[in-house]
BALUMNU-148939 format. One record per residue: residue number from 1; chain; x, y, z of N, C-alpha, C in turn. Coordinates in nm, 3 decimals, m for minus. Example, Ala and Ser with C-alpha at 12.3 -4.5 7.8 and 13.67 -1.06 7.14 Angstrom:
BEGIN
+-----+-------+---------+---------+---------+---------+----------+---------+---------+---------+---------+
!  nr ! kette !  n_east ! n_north !    n_up ! ca_east ! ca_north !   ca_up !  c_east ! c_north !    c_up !
+-----+-------+---------+---------+---------+---------+----------+---------+---------+---------+---------+
!   1 !     A !   1.319 !  m0.569 !   0.780 !   1.230 !   m0.450 !   0.780 !   1.320 !  m0.330 !   0.780 !
!   2 !     A !   1.285 !  m0.225 !   0.708 !   1.367 !   m0.106 !   0.714 !   1.290 !   0.003 !   0.787 !
+-----+-------+---------+---------+---------+---------+----------+---------+---------+---------+---------+
***
This chain:
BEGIN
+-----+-------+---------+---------+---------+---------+----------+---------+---------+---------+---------+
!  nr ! kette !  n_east ! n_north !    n_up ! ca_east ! ca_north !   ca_up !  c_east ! c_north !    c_up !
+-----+-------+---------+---------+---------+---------+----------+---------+---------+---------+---------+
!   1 !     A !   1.126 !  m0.049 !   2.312 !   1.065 !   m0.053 !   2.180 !   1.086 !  m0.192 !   2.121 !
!   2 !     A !   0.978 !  m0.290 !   2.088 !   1.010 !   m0.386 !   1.984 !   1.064 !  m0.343 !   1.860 !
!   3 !     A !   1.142 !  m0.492 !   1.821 !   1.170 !   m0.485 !   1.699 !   1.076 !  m0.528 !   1.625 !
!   4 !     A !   1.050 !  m0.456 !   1.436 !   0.977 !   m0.489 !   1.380 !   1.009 !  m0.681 !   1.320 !
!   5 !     A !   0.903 !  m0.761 !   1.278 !   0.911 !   m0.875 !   1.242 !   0.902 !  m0.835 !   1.115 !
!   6 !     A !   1.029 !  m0.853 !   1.060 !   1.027 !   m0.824 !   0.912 !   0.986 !  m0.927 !   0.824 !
!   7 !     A !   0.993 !  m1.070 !   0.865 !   0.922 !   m1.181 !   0.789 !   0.729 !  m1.148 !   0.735 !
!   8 !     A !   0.697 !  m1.097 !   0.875 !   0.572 !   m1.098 !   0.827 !   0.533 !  m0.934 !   0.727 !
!   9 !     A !   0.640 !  m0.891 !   0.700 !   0.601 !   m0.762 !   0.559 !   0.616 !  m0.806 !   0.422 !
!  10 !     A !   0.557 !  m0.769 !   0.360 !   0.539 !   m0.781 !   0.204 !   0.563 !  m0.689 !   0.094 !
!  11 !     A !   0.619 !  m0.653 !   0.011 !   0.596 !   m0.537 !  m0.085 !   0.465 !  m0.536 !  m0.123 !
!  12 !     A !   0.446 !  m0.424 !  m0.167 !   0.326 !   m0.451 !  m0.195 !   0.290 !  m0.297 !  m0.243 !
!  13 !     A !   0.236 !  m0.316 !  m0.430 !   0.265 !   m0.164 !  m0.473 !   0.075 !  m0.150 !  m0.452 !
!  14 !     A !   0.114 !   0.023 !  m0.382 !  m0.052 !    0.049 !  m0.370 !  m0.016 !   0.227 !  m0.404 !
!  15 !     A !  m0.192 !   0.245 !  m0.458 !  m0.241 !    0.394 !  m0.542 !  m0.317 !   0.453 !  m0.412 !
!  16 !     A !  m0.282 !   0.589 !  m0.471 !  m0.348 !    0.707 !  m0.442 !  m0.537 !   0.705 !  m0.473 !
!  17 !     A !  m0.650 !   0.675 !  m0.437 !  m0.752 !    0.724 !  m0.502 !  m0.837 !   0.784 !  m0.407 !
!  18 !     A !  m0.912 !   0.836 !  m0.507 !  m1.052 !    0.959 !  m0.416 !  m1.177 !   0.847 !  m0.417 !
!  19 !     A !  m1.188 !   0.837 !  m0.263 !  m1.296 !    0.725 !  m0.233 !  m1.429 !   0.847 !  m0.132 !
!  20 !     A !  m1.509 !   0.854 !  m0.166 !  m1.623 !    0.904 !  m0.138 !  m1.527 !   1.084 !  m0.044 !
!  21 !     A !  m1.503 !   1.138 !  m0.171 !  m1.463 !    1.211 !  m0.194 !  m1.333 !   1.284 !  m0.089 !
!  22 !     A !  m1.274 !   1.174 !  m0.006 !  m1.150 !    1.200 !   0.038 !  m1.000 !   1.098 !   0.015 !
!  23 !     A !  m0.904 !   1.097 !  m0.043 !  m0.786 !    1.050 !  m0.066 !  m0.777 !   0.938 !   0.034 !
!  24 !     A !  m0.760 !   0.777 !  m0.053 !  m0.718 !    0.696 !   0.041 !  m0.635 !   0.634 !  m0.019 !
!  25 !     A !  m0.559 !   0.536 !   0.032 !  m0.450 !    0.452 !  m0.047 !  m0.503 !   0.304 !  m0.041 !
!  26 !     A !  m0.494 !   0.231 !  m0.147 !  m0.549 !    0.090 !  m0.177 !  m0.464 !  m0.006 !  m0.250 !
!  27 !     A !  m0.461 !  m0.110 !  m0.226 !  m0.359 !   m0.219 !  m0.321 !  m0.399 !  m0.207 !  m0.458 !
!  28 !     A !  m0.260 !  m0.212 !  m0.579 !  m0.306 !   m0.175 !  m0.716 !  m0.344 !  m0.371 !  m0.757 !
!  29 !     A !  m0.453 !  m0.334 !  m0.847 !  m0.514 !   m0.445 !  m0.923 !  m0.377 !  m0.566 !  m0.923 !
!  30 !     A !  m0.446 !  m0.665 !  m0.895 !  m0.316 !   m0.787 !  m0.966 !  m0.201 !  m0.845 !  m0.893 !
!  31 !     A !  m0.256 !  m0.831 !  m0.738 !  m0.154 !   m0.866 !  m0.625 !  m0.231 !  m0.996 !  m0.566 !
!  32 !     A !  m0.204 !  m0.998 !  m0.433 !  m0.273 !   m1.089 !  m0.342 !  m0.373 !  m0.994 !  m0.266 !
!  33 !     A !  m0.397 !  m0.933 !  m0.277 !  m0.450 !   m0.784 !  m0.195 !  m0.567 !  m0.769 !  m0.256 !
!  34 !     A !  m0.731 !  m0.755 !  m0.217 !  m0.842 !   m0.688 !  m0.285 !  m0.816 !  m0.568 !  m0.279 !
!  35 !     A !  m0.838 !  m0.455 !  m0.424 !  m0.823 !   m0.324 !  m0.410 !  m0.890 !  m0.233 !  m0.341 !
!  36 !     A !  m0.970 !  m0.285 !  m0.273 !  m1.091 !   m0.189 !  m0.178 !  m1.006 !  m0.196 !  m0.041 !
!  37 !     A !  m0.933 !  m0.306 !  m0.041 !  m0.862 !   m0.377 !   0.112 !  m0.792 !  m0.178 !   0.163 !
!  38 !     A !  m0.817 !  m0.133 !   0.282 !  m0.729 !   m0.030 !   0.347 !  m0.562 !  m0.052 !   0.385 !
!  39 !     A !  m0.538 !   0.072 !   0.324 !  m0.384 !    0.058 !   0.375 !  m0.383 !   0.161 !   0.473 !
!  40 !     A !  m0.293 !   0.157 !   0.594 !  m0.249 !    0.228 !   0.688 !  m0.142 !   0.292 !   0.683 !
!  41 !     A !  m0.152 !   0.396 !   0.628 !   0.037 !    0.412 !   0.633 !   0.043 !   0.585 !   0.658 !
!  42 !     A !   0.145 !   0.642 !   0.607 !   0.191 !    0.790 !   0.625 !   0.095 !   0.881 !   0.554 !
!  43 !     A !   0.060 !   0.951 !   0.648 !  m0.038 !    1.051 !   0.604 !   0.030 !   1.113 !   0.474 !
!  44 !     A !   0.167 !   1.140 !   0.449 !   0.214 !    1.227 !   0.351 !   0.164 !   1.170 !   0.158 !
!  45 !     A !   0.162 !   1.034 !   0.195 !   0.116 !    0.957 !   0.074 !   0.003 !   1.001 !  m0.002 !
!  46 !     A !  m0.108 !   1.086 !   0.096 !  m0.213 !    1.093 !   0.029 !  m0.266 !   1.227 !   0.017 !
!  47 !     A !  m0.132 !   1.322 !   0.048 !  m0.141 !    1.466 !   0.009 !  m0.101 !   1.473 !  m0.162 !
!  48 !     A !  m0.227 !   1.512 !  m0.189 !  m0.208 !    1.564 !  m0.348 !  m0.145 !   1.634 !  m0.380 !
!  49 !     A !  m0.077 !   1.774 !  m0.276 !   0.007 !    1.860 !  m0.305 !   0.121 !   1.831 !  m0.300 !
!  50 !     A !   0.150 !   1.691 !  m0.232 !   0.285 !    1.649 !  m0.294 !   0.327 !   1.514 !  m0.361 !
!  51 !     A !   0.201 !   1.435 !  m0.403 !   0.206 !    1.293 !  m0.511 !   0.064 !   1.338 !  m0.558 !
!  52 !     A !   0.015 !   1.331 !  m0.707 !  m0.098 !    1.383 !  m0.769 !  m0.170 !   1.235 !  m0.773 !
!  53 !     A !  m0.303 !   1.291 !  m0.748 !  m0.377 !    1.123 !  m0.711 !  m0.376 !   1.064 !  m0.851 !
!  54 !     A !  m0.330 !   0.883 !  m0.774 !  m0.329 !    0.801 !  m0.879 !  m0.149 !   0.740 !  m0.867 !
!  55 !     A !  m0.103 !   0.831 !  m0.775 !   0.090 !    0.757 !  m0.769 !   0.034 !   0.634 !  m0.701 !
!  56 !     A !   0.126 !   0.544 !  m0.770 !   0.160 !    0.447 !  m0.695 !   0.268 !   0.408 !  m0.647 !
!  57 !     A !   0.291 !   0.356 !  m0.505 !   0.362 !    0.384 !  m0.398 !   0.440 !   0.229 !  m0.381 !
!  58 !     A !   0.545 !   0.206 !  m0.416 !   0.634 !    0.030 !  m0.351 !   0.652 !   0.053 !  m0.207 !
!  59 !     A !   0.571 !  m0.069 !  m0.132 !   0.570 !   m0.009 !   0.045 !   0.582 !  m0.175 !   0.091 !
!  60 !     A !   0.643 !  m0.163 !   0.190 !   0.657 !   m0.309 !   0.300 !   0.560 !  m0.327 !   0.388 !
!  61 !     A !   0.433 !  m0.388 !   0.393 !   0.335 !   m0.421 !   0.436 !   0.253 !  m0.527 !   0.518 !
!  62 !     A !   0.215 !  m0.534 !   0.619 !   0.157 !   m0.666 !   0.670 !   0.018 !  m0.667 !   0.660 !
!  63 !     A !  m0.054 !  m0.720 !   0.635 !  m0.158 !   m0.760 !   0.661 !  m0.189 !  m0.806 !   0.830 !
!  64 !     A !  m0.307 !  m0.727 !   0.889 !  m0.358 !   m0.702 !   1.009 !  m0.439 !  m0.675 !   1.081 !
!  65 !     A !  m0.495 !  m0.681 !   1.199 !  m0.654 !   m0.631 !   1.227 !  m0.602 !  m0.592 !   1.352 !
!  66 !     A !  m0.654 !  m0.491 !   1.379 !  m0.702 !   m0.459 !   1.548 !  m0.821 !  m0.495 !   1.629 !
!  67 !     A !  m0.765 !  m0.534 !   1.684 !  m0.849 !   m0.655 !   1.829 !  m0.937 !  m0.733 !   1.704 !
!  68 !     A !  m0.952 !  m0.781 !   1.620 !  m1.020 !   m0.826 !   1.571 !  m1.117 !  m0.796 !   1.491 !
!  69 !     A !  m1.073 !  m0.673 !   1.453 !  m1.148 !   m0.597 !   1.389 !  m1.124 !  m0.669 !   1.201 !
!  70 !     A !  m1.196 !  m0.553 !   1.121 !  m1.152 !   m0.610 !   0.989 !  m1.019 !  m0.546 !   0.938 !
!  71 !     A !  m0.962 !  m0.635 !   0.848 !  m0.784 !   m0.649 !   0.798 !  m0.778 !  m0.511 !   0.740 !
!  72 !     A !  m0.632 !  m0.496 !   0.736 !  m0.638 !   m0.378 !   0.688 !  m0.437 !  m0.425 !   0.655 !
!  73 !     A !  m0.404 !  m0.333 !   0.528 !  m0.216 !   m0.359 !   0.530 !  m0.170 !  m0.266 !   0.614 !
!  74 !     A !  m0.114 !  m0.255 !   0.695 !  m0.009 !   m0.168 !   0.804 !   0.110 !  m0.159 !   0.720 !
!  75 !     A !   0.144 !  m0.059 !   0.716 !   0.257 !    0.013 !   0.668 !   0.350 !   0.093 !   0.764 !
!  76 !     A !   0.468 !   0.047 !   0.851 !   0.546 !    0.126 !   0.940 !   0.549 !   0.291 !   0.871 !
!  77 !     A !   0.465 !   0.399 !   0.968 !   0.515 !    0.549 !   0.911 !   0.682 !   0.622 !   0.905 !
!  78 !     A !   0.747 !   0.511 !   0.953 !   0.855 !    0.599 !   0.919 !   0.998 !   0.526 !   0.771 !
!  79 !     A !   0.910 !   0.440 !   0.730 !   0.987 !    0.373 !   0.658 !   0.988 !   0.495 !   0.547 !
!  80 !     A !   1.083 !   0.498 !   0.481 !   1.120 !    0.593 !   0.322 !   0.995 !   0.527 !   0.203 !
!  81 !     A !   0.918 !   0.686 !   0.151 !   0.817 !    0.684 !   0.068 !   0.887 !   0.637 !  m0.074 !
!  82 !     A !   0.849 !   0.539 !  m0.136 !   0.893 !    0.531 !  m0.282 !   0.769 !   0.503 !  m0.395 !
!  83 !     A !   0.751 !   0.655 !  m0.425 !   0.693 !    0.637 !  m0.542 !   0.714 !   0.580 !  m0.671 !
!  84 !     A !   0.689 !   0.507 !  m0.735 !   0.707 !    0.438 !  m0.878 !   0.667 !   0.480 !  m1.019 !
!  85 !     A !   0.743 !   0.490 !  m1.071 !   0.691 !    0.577 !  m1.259 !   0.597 !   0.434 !  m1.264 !
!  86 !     A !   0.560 !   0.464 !  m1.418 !   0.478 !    0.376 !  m1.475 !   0.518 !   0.265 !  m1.462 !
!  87 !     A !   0.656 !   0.288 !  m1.532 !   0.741 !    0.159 !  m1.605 !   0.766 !   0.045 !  m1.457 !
!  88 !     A !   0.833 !   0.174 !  m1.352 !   0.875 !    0.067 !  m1.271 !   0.773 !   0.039 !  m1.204 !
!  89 !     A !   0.610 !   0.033 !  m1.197 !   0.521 !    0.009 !  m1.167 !   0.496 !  m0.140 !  m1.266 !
!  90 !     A !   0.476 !  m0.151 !  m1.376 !   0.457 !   m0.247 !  m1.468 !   0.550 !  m0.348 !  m1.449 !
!  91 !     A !   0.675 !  m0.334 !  m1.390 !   0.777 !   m0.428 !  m1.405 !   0.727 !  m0.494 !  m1.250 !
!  92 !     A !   0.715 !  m0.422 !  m1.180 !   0.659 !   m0.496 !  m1.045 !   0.590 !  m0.554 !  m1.056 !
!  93 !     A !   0.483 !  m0.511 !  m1.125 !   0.339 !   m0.589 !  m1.116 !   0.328 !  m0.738 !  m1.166 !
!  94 !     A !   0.416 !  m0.697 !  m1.322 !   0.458 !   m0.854 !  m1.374 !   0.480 !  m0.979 !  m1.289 !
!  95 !     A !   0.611 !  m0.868 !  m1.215 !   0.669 !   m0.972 !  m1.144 !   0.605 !  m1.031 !  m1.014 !
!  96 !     A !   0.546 !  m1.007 !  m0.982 !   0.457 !   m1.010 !  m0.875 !   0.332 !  m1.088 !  m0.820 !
!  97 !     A !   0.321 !  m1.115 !  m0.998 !   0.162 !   m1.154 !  m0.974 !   0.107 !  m1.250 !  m0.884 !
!  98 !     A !  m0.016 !  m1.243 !  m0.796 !  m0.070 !   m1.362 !  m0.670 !  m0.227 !  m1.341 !  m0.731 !
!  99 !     A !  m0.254 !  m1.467 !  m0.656 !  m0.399 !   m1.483 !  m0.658 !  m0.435 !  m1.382 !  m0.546 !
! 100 !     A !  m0.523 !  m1.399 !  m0.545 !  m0.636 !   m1.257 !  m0.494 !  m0.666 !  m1.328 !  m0.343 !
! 101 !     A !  m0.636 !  m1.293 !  m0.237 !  m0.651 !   m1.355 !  m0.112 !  m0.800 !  m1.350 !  m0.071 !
+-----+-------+---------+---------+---------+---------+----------+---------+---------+---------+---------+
***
């Protein structure tokens, strides 16, 4: 098994939303990330029966493509889910802020 390259992950807080009417997860407004951009991560994130759509999620992320396909953030599935209240959502975001890649 490789080890993961932890240089190339990022925090990176992303939401719950209903995109042509099934649950996907997307980077929240105000990062380096376009919010349409796909995240890859743990199916459990985007069960409504256990985070109500709209959580937003603090996750370690790379930016990535397969074979060359279009980018998408990869999210390791077994890393620990951390959902964020408002507040500690707002305090991230502050702190955080990037231009829009």
């Amino acid at each position: 098994m490789m080890a993961r390259d932890s240089y190339a992950y990022r925090q990176v807080a992303v939401e719950s939303t209903e995109w042509h009417g099934k649950v996907e997860i997307h980077p929240v407004s105000g990062q380096a990330y376009a919010t349409d951009l796909n995240v890859q991560c743990s199916r459990r994130m985007s069960d409504t029966s256990i985070y109500p759509l709209g959580t937003i999620f603090l996750v370690n992320a790379k930016l990535t493509d397969r074979l060359g396909g279009p980018q998408y953030l990869y999210v390791w599935h077994g890393d620990e889910i951390k959902a964020l209240s408002d507040s500690e959502a707002e305090v991230f975001l502050g702190a955080y802020r990037r231009v829009r890649l």
